[in-house]
C-alpha positions as CSV (number, residue, x, y, z in Angstrom):
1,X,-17.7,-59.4,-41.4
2,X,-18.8,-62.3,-39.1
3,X,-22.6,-60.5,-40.0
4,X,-22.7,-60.5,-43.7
5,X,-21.1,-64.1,-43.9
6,X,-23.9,-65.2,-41.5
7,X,-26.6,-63.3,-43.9
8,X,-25.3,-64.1,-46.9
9,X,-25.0,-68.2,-45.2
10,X,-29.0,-67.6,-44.8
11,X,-30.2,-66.7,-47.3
12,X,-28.8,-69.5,-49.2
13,X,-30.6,-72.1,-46.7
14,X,-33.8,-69.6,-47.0
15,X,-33.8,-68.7,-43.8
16,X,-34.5,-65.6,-41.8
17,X,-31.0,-64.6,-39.7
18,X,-31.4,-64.3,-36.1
19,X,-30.0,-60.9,-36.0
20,X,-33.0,-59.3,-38.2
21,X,-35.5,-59.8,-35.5
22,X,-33.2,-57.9,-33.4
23,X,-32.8,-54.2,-32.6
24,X,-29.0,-53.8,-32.2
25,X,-27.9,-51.0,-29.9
26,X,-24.5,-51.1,-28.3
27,X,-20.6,-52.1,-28.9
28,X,-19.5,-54.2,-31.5
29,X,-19.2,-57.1,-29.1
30,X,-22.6,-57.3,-28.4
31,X,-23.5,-57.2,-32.2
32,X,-21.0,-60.1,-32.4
33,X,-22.8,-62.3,-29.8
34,X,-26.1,-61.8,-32.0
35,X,-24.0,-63.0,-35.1
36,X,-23.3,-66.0,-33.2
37,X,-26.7,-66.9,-32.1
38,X,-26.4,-65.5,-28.4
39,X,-29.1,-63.4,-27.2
40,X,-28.3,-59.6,-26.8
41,X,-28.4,-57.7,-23.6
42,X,-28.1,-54.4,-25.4
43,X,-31.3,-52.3,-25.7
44,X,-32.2,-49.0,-26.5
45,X,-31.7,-46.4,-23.3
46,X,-30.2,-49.3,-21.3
47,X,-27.3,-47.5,-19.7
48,X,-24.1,-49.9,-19.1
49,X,-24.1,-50.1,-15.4
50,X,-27.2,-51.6,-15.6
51,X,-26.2,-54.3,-18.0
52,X,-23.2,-54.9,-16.0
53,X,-25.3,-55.8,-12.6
54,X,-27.3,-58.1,-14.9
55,X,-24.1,-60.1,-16.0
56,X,-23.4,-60.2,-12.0
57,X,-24.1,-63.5,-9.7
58,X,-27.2,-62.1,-7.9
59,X,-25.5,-63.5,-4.7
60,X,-23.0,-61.3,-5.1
61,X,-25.5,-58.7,-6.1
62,X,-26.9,-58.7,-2.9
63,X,-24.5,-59.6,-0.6
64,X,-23.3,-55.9,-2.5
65,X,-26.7,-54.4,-1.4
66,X,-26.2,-55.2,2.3
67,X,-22.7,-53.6,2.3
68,X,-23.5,-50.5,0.9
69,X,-23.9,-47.2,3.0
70,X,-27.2,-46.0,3.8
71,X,-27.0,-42.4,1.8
72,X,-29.7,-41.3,4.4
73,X,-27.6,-42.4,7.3
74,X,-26.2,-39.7,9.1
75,X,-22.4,-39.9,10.2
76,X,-21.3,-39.6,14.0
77,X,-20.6,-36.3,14.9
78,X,-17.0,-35.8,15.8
79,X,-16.1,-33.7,18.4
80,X,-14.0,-30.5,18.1
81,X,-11.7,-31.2,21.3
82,X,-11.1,-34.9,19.8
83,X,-10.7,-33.4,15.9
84,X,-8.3,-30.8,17.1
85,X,-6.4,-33.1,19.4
86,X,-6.1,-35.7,16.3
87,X,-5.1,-32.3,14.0
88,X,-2.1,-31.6,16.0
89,X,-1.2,-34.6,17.3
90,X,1.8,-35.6,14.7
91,X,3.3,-32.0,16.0
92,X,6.7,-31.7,18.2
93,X,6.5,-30.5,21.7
94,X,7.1,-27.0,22.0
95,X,10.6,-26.1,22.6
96,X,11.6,-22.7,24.3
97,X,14.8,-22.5,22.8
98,X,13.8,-22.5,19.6
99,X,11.1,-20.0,20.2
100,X,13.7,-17.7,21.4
101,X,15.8,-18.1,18.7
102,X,13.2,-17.3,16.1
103,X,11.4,-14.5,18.2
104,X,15.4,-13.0,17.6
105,X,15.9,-13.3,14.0
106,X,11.9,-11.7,13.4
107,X,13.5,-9.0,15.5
108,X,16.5,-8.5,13.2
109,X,14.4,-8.8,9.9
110,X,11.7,-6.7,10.9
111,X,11.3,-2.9,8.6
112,X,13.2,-0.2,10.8
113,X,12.0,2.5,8.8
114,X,8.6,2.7,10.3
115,X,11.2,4.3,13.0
116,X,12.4,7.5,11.8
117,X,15.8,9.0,13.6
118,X,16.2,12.6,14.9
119,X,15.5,15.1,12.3
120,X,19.0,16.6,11.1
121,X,18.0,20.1,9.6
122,X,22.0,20.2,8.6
123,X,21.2,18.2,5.7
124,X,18.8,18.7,3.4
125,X,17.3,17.0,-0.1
126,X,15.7,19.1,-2.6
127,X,12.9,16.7,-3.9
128,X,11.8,16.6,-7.5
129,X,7.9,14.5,-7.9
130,X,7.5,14.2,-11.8
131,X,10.0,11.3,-13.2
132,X,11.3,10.8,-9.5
133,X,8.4,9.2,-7.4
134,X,6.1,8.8,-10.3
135,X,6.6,8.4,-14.4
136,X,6.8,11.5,-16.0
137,X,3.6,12.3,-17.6
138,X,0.3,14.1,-17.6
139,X,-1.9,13.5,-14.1
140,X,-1.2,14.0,-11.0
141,X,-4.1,15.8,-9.7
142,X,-8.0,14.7,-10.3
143,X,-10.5,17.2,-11.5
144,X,-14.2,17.4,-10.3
145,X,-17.0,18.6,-11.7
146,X,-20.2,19.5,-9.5
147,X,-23.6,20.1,-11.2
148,X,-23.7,23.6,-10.3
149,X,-20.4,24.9,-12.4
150,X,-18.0,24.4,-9.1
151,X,-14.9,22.7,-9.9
152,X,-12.7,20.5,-7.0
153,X,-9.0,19.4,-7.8
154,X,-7.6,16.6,-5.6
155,X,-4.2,14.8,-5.2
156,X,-4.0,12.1,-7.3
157,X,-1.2,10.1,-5.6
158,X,-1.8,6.5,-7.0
159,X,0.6,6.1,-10.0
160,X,3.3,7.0,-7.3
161,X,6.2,3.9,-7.7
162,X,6.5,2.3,-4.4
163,X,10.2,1.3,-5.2
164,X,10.6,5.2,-5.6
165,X,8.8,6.1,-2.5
166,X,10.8,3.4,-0.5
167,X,14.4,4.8,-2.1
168,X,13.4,7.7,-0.9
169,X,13.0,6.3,2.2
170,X,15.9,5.3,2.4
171,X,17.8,8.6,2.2
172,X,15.7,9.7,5.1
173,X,16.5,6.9,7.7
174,X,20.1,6.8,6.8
175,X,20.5,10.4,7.4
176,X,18.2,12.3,8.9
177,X,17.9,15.0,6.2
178,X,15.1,17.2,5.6
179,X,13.1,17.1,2.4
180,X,12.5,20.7,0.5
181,X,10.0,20.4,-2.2
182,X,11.4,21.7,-5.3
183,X,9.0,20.7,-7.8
184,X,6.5,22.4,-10.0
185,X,4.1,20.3,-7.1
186,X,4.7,23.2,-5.0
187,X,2.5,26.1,-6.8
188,X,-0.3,24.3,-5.9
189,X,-1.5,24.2,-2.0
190,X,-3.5,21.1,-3.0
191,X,-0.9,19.3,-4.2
192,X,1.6,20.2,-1.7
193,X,-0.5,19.0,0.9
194,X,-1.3,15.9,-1.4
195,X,2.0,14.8,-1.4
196,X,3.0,15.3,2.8
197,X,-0.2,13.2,3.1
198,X,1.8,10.6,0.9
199,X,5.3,11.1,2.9
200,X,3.3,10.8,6.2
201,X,1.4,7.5,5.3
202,X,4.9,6.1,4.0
203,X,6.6,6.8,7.2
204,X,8.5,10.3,6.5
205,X,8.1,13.6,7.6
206,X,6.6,16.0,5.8
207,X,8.3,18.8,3.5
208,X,9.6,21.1,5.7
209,X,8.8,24.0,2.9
210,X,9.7,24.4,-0.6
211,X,12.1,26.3,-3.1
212,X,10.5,29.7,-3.9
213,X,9.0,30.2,-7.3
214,X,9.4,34.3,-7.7
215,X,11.9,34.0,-10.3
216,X,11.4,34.2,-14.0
217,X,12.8,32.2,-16.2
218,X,15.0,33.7,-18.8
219,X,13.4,34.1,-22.2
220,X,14.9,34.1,-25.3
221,X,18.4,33.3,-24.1
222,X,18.0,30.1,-26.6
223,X,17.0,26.3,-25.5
224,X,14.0,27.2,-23.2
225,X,14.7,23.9,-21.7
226,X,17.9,24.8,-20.2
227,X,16.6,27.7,-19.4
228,X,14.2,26.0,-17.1
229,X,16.9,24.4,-15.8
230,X,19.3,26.9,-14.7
231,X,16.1,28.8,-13.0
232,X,15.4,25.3,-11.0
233,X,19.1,25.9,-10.0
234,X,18.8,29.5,-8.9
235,X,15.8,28.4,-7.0
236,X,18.1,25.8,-5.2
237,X,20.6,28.7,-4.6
238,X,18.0,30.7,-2.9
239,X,17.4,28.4,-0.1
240,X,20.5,27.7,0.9
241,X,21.2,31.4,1.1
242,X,18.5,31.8,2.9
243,X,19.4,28.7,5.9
244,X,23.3,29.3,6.2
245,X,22.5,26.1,8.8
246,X,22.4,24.0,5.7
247,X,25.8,22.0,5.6
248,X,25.4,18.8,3.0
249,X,22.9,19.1,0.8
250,X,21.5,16.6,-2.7
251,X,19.3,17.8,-5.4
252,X,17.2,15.0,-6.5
253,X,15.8,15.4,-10.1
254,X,15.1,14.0,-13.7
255,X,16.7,17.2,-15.3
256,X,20.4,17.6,-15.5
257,X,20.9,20.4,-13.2
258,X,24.5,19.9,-13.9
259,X,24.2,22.7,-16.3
260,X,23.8,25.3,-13.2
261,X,27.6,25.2,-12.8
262,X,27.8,27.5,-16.0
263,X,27.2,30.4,-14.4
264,X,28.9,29.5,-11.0
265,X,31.8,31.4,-9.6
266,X,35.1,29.6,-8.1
267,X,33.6,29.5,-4.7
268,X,30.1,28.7,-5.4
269,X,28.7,25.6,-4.8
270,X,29.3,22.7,-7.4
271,X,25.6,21.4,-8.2
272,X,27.5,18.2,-9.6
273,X,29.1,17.8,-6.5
274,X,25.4,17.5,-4.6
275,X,23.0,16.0,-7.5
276,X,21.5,12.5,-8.7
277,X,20.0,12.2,-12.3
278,X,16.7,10.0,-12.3
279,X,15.2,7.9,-15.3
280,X,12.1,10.0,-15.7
281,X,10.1,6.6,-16.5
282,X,11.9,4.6,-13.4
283,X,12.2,7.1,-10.9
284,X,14.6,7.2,-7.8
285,X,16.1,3.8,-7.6
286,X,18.0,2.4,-4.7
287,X,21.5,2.5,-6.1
288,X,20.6,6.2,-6.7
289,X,19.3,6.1,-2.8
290,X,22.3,5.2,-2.0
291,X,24.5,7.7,-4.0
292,X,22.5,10.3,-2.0
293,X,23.5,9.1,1.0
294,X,26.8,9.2,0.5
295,X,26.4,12.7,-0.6
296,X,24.7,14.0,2.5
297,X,27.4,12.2,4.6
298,X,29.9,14.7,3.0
299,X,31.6,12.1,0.4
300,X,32.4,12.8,-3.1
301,X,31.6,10.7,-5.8
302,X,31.7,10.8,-9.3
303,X,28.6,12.7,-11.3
304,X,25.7,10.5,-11.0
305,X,24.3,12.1,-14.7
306,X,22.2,9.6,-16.9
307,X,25.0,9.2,-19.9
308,X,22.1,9.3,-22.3
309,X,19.7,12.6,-21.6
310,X,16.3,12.1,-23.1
311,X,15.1,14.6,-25.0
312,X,12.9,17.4,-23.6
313,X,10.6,19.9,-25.3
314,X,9.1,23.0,-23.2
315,X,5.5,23.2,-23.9
């Protein structure tokens, strides 16, 4: 505003403003001060730094230039005893006591189940893979191709849940019992020595076998499903008959094997009384860890069956 009153105050004396002789580049203020008659510091590519040392005393410029560092000017080199004494030297003196006591509570807190106990070959657990140490799903094994037509299948072991794996853990430091593959994982070699390569590198001991897989399963009796279910149970009956040594035993499985006790007479054994029902998508958890536990140490507890059984088709 102060420019067009100042243009428009010109041209009525007939004279030429100030301001028109001037390139303007910069703020507002400096556009002012040309309004007003002051010369302008402002020009073009004239970064501001620059026009703020020019607005500077140019004693105080240069008393400026002698204090500044020489950017060439290498600093003192420090040494590393003196930089290391001056790291540490806000730390306490070392206290023994202390050490003790913490060296202690490490030794309480530390994993124990790198240490396995003695192997107790009274107990056993009949160990399910799909939907109990890994979701249930398609995998488990990786094909190979080679140029030539030869095909190579390997353990695939890498989906495994390490909750799962530790659960299972669990069971095996608390009581010593043996594990007895009794999944479809034992009709392949490969896979069977797969998963004891798993077990091993997780700090248990290998399978000591598996449940045998010469019976048929009974077609056209209805739901093939429970079919394959009451086999997995007749499987389970065939080892213990066959290692009268066995005296606590748990069946560890997504299935409800529950439906075994069908065809069971009064003194047979009570698969409800020795099973644990995993989420086929969680696997074994550790409150279902600890219910086999309890199981194996010979107490009776109430069916640990999912309440809601997910629906199963038999391809």
């Amino acid at each position: 505003q102060r420019l067009r009153f100042g243009s428009r105050r010109c041209a009525r004396l007939n004279v030429v403003p100030r301001c028109v002789k001037l390139r303007i580049v910069g703020s507002v203020s400096s556009m002012a001060s040309v309004a007003n008659g002051e010369p302008s510091l402002a020009r073009p590519n004239v970064p501001k730094a620059a026009l703020d040392m020019r607005r500077r005393d140019p004693a105080k410029s240069e008393s400026l230039k002698r204090r500044a560092p020489d950017p060439v000017a290498k600093k003192p080199r420090v040494e590393s005893s003196n930089f290391l004494a001056d790291l540490y030297a806000g730390l306490p003196a070392p206290d023994p006591q202390k050490d003790a006591a913490a060296k202690e509570r490490a030794a309480k807190t530390e994993d124990k189940t790198v240490t396995l106990p003695p192997i107790d070959r009274s107990k056993v657990v009949f160990l399910d893979v799909d939907g109990v140490l890994r979701p249930l799903k398609a995998g488990g094994f990786a094909a190979y191709q080679f140029g030539d037509g030869e095909a190579a299948i390997t353990c695939d072991t890498s989906d495994f849940i390490h909750a799962s794996v530790d659960a299972l853990r669990h069971v095996v430091v608390s009581t010593g019992a043996v594990l007895v593959l009794s999944s479809e994982w034992r009709r392949s070699q490969v896979m069977r020595e797969g998963l004891d390569a798993h077990l091993l590198q997780n700090h248990m001991h290998a399978c000591v076998g598996a449940t045998t897989t010469a019976i048929d399963r009974v077609l056209g009796s209805g739901d093939p499903m429970t079919a394959f279910r009451k086999r997995r149970v007749k499987e389970l009956d065939d080892w213990l008959n066959k290692n009268p040594q066995i005296k606590q035993w748990v069946a560890i499985d997504d299935l409800d094997l529950t439906v075994g006790d069908e065809d069971r007479g009064p003194g047979d054994w009570k698969v409800v009384d020795h099973f644990v029902q995993t989420n086929d998508q969680v696997g074994l958890t550790r409150r279902g860890a600890e219910a086999a536990v309890k199981i194996l140490n010979g107490e009776k507890l109430e069916p640990q069956v999912l309440k809601v059984q997910p629906k199963r088709e038999l391809l």
